[in-house]
FIKOLZA-1660 file (N, C-alpha, C; in steps of 0.1 Angstrom, whole numbers, plus 5000, padded with zeros to 4 digits):
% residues 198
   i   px   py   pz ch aa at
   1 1401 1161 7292  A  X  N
   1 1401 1146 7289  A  X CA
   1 1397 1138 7302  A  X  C
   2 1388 1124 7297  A  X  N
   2 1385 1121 7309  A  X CA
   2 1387 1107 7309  A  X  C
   3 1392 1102 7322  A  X  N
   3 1393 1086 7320  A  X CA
   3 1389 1081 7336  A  X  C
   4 1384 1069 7332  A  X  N
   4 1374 1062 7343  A  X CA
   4 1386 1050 7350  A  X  C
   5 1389 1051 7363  A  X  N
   5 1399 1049 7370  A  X CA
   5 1390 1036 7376  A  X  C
   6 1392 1027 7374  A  X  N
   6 1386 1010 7372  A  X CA
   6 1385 1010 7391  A  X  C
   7 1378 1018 7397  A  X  N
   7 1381 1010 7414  A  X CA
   7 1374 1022 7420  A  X  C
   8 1367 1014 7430  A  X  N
   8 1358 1022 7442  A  X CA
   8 1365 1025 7453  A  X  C
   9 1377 1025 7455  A  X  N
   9 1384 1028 7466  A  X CA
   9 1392 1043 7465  A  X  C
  10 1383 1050 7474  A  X  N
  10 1387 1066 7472  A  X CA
  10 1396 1068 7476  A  X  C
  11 1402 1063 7483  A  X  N
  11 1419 1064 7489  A  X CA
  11 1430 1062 7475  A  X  C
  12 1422 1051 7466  A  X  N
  12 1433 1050 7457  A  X CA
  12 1432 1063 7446  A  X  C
  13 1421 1065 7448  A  X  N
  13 1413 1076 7432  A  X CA
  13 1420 1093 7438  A  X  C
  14 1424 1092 7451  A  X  N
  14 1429 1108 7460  A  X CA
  14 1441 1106 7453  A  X  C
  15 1448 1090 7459  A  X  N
  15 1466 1093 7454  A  X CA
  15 1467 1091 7437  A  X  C
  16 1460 1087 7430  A  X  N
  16 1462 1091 7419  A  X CA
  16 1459 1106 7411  A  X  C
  17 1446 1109 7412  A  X  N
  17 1445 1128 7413  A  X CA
  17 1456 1133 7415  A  X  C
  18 1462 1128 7427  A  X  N
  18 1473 1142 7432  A  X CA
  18 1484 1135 7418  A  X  C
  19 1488 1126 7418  A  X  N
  19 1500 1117 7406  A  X CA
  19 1496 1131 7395  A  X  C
  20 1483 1125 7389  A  X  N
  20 1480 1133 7379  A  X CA
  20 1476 1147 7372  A  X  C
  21 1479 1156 7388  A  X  N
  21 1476 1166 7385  A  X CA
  21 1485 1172 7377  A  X  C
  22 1482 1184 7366  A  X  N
  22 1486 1190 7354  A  X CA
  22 1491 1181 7342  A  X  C
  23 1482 1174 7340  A  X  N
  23 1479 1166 7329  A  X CA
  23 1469 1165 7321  A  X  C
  24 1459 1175 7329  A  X  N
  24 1449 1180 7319  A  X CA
  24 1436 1166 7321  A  X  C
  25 1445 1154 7332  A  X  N
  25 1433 1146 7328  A  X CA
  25 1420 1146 7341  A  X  C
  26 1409 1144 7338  A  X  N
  26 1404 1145 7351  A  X CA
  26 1398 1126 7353  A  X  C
  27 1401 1123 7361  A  X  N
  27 1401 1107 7367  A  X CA
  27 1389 1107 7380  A  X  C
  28 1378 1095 7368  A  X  N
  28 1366 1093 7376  A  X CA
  28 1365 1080 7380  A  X  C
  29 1359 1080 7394  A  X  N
  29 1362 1063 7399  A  X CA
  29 1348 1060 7392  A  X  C
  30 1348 1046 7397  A  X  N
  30 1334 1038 7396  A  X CA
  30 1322 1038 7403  A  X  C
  31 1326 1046 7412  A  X  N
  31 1318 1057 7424  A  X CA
  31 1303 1064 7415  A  X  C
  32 1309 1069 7403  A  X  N
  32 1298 1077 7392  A  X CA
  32 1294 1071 7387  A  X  C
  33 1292 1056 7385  A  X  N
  33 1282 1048 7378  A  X CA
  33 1276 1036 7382  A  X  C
  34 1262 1038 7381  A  X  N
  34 1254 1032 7388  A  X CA
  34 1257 1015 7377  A  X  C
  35 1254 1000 7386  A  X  N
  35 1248 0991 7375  A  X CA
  35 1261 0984 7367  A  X  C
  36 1273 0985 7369  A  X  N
  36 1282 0983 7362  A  X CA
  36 1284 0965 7363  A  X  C
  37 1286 0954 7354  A  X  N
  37 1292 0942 7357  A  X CA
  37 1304 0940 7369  A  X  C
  38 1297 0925 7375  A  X  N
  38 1304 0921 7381  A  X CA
  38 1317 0920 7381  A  X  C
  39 1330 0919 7386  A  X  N
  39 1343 0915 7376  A  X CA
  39 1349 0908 7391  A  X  C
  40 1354 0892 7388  A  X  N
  40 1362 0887 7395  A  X CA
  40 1373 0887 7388  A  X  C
  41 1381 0886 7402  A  X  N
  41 1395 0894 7400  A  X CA
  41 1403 0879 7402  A  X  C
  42 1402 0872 7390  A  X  N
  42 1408 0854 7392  A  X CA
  42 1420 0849 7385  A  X  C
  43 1427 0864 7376  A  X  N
  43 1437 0862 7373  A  X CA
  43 1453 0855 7379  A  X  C
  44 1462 0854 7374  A  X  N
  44 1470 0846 7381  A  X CA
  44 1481 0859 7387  A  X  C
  45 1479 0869 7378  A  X  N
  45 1490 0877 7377  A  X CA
  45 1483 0892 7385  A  X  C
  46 1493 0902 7387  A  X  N
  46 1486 0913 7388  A  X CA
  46 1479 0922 7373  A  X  C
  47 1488 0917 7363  A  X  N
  47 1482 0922 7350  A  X CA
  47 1471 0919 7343  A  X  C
  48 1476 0907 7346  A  X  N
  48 1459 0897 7339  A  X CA
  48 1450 0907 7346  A  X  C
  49 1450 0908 7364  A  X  N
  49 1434 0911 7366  A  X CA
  49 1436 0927 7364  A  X  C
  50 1445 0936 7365  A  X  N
  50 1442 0947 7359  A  X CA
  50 1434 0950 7344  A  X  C
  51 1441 0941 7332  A  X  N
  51 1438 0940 7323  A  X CA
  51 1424 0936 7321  A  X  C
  52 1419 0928 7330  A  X  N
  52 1405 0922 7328  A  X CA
  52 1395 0932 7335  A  X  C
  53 1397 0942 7343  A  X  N
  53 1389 0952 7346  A  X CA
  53 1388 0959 7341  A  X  C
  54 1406 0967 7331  A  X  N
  54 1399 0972 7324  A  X CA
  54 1389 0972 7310  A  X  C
  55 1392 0963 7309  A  X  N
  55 1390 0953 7290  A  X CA
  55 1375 0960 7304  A  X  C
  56 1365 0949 7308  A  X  N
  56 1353 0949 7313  A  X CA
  56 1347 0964 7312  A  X  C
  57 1356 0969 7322  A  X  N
  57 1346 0982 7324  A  X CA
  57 1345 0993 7314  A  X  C
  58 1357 0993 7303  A  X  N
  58 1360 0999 7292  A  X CA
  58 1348 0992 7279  A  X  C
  59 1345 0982 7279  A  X  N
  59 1338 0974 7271  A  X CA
  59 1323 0977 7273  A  X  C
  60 1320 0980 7288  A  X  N
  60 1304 0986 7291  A  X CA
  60 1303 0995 7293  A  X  C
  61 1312 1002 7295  A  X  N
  61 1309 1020 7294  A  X CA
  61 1308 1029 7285  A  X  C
  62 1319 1021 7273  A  X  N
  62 1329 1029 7258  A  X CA
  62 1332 1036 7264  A  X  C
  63 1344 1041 7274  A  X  N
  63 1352 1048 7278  A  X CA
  63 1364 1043 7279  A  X  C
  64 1375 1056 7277  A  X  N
  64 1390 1051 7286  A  X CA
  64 1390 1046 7295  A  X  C
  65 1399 1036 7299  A  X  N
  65 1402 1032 7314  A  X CA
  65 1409 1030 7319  A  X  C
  66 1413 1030 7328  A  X  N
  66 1426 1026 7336  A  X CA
  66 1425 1020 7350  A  X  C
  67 1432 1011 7347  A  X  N
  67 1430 1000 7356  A  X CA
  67 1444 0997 7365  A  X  C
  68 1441 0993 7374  A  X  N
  68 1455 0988 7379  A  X CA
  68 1452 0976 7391  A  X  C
  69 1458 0969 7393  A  X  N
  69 1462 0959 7403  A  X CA
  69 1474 0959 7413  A  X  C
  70 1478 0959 7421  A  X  N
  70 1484 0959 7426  A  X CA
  70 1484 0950 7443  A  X  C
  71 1496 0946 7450  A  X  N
  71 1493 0939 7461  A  X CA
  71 1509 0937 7468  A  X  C
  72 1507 0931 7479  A  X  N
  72 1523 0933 7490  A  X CA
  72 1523 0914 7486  A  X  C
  73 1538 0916 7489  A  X  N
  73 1550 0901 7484  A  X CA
  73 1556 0900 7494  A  X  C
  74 1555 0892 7500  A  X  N
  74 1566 0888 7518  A  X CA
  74 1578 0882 7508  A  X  C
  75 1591 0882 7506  A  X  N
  75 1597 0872 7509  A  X CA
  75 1598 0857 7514  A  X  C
  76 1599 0861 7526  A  X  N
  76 1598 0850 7536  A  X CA
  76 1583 0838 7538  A  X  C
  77 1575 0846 7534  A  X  N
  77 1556 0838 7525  A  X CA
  77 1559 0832 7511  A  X  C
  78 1571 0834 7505  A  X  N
  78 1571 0829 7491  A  X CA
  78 1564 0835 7482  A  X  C
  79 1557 0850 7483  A  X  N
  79 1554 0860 7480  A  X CA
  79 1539 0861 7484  A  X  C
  80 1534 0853 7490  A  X  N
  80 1526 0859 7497  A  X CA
  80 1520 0871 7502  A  X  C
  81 1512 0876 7505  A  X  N
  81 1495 0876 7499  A  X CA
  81 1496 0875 7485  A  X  C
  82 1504 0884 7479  A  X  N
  82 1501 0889 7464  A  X CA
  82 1488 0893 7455  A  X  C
  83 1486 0884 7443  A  X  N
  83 1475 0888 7440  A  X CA
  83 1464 0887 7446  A  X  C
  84 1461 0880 7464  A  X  N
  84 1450 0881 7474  A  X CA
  84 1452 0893 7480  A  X  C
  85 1461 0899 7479  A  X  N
  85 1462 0909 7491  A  X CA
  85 1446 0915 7500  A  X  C
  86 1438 0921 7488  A  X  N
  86 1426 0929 7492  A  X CA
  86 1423 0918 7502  A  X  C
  87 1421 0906 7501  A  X  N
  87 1410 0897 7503  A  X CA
  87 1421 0885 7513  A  X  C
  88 1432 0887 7518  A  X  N
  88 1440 0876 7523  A  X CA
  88 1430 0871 7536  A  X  C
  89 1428 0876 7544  A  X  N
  89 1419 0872 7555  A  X CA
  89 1403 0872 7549  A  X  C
  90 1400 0864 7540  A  X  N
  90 1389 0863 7534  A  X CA
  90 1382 0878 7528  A  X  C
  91 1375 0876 7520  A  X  N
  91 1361 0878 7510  A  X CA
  91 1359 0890 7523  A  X  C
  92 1359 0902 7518  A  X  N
  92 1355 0913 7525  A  X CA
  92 1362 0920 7538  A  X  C
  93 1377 0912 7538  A  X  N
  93 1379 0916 7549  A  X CA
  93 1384 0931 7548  A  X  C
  94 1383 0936 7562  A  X  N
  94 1390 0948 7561  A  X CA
  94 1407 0947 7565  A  X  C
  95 1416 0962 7564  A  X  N
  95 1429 0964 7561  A  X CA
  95 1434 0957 7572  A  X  C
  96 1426 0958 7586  A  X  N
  96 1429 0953 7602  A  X CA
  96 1433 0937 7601  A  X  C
  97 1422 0932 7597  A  X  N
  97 1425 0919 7595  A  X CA
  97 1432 0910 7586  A  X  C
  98 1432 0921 7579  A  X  N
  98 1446 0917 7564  A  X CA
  98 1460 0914 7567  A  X  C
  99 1463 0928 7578  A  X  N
  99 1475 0931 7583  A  X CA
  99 1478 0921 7598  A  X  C
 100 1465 0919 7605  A  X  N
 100 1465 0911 7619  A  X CA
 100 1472 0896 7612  A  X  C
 101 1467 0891 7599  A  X  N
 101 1465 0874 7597  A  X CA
 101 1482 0878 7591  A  X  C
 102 1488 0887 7584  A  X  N
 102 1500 0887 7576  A  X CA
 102 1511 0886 7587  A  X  C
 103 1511 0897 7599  A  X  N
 103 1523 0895 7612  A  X CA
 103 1516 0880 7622  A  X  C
 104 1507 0874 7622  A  X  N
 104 1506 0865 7626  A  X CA
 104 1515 0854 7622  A  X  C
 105 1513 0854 7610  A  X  N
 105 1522 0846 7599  A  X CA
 105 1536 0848 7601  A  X  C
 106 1539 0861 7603  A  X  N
 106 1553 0866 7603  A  X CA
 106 1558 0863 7617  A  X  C
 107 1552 0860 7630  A  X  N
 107 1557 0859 7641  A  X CA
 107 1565 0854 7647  A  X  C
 108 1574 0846 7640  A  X  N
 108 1588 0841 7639  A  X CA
 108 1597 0841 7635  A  X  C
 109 1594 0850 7624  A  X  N
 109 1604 0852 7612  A  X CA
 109 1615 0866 7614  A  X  C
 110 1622 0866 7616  A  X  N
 110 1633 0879 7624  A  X CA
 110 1633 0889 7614  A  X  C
 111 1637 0901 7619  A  X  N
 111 1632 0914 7615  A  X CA
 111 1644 0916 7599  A  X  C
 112 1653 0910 7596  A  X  N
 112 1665 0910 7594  A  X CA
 112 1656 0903 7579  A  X  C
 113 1649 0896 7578  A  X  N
 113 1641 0883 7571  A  X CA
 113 1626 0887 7566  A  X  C
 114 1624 0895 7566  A  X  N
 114 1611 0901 7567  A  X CA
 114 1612 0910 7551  A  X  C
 115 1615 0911 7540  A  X  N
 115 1618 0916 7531  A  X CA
 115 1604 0912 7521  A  X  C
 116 1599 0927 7514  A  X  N
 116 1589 0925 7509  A  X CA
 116 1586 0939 7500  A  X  C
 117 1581 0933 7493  A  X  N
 117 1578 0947 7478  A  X CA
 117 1562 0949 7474  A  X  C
 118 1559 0960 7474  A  X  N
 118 1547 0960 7467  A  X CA
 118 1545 0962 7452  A  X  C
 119 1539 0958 7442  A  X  N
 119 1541 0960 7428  A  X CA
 119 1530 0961 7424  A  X  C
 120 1530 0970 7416  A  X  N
 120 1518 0971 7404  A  X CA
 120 1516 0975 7394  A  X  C
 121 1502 0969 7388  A  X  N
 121 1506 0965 7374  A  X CA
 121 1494 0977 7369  A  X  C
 122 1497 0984 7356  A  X  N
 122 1490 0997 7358  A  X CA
 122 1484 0992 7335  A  X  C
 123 1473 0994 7335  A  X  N
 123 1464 0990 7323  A  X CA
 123 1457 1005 7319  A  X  C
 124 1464 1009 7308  A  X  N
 124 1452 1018 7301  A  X CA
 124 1444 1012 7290  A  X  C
 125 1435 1011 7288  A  X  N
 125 1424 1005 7277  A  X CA
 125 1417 1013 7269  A  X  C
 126 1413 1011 7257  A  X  N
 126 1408 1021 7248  A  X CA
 126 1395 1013 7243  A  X  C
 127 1384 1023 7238  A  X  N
 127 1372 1013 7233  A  X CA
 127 1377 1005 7224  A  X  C
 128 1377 0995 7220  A  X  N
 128 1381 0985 7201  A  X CA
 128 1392 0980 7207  A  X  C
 129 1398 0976 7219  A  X  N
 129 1406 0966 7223  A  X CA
 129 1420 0974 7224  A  X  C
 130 1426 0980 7221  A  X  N
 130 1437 0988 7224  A  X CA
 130 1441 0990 7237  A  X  C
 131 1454 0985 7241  A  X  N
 131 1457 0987 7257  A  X CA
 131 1476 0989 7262  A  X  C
 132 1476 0995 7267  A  X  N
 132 1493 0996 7274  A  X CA
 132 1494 0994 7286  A  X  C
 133 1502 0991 7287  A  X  N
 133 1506 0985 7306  A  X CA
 133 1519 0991 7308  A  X  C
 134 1520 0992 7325  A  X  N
 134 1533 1002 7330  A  X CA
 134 1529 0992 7341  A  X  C
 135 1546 0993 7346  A  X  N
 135 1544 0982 7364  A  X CA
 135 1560 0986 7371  A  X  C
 136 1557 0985 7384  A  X  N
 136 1564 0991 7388  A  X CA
 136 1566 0981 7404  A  X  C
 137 1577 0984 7410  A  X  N
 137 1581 0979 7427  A  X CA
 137 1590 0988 7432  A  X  C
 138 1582 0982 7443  A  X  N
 138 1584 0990 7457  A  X CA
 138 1592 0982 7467  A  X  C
 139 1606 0979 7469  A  X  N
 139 1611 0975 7479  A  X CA
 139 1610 0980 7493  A  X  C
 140 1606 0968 7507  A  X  N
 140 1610 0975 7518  A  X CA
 140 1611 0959 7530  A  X  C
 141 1607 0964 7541  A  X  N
 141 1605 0952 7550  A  X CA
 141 1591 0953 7559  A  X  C
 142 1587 0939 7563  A  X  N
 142 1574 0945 7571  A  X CA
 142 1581 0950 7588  A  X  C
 143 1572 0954 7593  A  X  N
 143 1577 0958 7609  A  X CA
 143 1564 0952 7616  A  X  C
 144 1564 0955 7630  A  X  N
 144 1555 0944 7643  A  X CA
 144 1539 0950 7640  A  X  C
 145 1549 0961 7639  A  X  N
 145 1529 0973 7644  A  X CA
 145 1530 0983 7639  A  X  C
 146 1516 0986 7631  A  X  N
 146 1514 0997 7624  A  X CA
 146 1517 1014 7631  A  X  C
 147 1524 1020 7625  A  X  N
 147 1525 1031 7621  A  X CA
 147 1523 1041 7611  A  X  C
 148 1518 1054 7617  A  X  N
 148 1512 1065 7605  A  X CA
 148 1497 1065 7601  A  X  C
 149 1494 1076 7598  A  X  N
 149 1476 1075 7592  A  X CA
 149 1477 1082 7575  A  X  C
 150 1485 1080 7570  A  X  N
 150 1487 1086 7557  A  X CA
 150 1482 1071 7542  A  X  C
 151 1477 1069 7546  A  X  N
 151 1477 1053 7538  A  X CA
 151 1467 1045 7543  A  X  C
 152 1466 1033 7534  A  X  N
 152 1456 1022 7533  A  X CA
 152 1462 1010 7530  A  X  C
 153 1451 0997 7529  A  X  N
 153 1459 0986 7530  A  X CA
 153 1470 0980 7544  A  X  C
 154 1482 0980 7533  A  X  N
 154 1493 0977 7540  A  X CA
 154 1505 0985 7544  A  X  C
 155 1499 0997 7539  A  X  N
 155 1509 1010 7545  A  X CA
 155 1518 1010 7554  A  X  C
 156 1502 1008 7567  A  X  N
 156 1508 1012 7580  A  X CA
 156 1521 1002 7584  A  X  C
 157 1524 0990 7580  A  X  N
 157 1534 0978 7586  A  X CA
 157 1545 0979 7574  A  X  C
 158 1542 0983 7564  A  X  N
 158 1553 0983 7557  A  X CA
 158 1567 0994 7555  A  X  C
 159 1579 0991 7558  A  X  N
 159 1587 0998 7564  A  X CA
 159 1593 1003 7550  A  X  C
 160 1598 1018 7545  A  X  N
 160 1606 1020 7531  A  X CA
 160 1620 1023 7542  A  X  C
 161 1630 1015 7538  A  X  N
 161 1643 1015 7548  A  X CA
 161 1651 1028 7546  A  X  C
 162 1647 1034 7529  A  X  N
 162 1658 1045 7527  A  X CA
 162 1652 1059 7536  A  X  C
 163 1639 1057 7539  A  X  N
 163 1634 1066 7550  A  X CA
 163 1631 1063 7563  A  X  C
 164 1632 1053 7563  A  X  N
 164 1629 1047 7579  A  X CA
 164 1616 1048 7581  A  X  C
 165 1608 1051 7571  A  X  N
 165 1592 1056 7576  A  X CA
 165 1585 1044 7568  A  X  C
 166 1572 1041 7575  A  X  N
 166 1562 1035 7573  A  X CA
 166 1556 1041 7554  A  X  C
 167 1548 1030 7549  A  X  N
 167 1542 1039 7538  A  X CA
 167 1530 1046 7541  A  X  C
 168 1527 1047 7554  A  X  N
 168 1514 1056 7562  A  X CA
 168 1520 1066 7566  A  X  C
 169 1536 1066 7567  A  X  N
 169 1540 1078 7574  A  X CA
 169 1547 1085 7564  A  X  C
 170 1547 1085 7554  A  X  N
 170 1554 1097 7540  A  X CA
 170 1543 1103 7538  A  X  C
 171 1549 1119 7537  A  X  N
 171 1537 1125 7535  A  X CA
 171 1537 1120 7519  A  X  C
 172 1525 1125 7513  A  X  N
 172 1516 1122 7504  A  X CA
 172 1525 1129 7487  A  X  C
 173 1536 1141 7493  A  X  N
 173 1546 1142 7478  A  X CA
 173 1560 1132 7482  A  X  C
 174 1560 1128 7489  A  X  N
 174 1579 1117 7487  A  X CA
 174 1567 1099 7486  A  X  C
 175 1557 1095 7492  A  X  N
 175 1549 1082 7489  A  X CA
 175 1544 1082 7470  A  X  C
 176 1536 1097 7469  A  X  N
 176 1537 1093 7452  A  X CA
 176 1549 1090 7446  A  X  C
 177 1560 1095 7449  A  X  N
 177 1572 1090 7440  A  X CA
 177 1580 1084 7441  A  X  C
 178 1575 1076 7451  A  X  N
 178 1587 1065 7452  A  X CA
 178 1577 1051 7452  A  X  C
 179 1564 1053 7460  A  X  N
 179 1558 1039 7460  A  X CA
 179 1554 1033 7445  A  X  C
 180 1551 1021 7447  A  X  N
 180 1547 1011 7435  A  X CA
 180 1537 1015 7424  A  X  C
 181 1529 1025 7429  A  X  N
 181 1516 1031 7423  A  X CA
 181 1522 1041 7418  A  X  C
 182 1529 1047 7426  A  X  N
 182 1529 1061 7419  A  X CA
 182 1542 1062 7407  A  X  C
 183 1556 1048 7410  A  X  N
 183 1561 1048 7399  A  X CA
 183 1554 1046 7387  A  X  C
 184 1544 1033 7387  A  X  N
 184 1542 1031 7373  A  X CA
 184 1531 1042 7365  A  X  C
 185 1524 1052 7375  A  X  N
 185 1521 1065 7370  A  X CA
 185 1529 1077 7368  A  X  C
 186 1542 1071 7371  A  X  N
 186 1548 1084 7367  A  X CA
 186 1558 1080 7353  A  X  C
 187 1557 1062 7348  A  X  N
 187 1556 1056 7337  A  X CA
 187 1550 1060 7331  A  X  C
 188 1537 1060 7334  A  X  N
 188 1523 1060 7321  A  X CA
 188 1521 1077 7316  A  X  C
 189 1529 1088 7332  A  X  N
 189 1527 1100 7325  A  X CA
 189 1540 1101 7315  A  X  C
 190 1548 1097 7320  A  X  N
 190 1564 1099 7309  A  X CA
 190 1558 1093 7296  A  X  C
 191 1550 1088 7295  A  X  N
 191 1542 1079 7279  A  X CA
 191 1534 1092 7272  A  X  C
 192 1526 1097 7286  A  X  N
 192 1517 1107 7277  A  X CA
 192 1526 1120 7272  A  X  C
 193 1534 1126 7283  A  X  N
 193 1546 1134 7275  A  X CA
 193 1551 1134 7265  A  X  C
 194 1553 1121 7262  A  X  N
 194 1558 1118 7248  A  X CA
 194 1551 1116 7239  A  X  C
 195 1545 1124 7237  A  X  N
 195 1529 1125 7228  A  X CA
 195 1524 1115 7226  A  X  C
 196 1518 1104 7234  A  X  N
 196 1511 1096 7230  A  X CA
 196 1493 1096 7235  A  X  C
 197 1488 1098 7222  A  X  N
 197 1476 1099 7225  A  X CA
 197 1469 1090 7232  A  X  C
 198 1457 1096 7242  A  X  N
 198 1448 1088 7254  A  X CA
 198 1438 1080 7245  A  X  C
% end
């Protein structure tokens, strides 16, 4: 069985593979197709724009899809970046300067105060409009400076307190099962278990 994993980002298409191994399903990014529509990501929510990538790319391909959205919530930002996260230091920025513009912001705000969750909103889509959603959070706090190489985004600065470790620094079986992504895939697999067809 095969389903088209709505995102070019191979970091995210690795940690999902490993989620989904022995499930029979094999998960293709957008890497394998040439020509595919634009899709701005202008929703308000993280579901909306999950939902709207996959509705899109499920709509021009006739394939399953799965989509997801996801992004980090400061507390003390008033949840800030959120649905900007990819893009918080503008239109193309990379993870460096996502993370530089975020502790910039945070440079006053005491370690005690710094409380923030990642969440995501996880969209499977069927051709003819059919779709389910699974979503999930990730409590922790941010810290000064990145640690760990196990991660992307906001990994490296974001602290999980019940391990004391960065989400760059769990290795790759305790980060699928506790972080934001990998709960609401381990939602969507507790769905397919329970016989519900893809």
């Amino acid at each position: 069985m095969r389903i088209v994993f709505a995102t070019k980002n191979e970091g995210k298409v690795r940690e999902i593979s490993e989620m989904m191994e022995g499930t029979g399903i094999e998960m293709v990014s957008l890497n394998h197709f040439a020509a595919l529509p634009e899709i701005v990501e202008d929703g308000a929510t993280y579901l909306e724009n999950a939902l709207k990538k996959a509705r899109i790319v499920s709509e021009f391909l006739g394939e399953t899809v799965l989509a997801d959205d996801s992004g980090l919530q400061v507390d003390a930002l008033q949840g800030e970046p959120g649905v900007y996260s990819a893009r918080y230091a503008g239109e193309g920025a990379t993870d460096e300067e996502n993370n530089a513009k975020l502790l910039a912001k945070l440079k006053e705000v005491p370690a005690e105060k710094r409380t923030a969750s990642f969440f995501c909103a996880l969209v499977l889509y069927r051709p003819g409009g059919v779709f389910h959603s699974f979503e999930a959070e990730w409590r922790g706090r941010i810290i000064d400076e990145g640690r760990g190489a196990n991660g992307f985004g906001y990994d490296p600065i974001f602290l999980d307190s019940n391990f004391n470790r960065t989400a760059a620094e769990l290795p790759s079986e305790i980060k699928n099962k506790v972080s934001h992504r990998g709960q609401a895939f381990a939602k969507f697999k507790a769905w397919l278990e329970a016989g519900r067809s893809v």
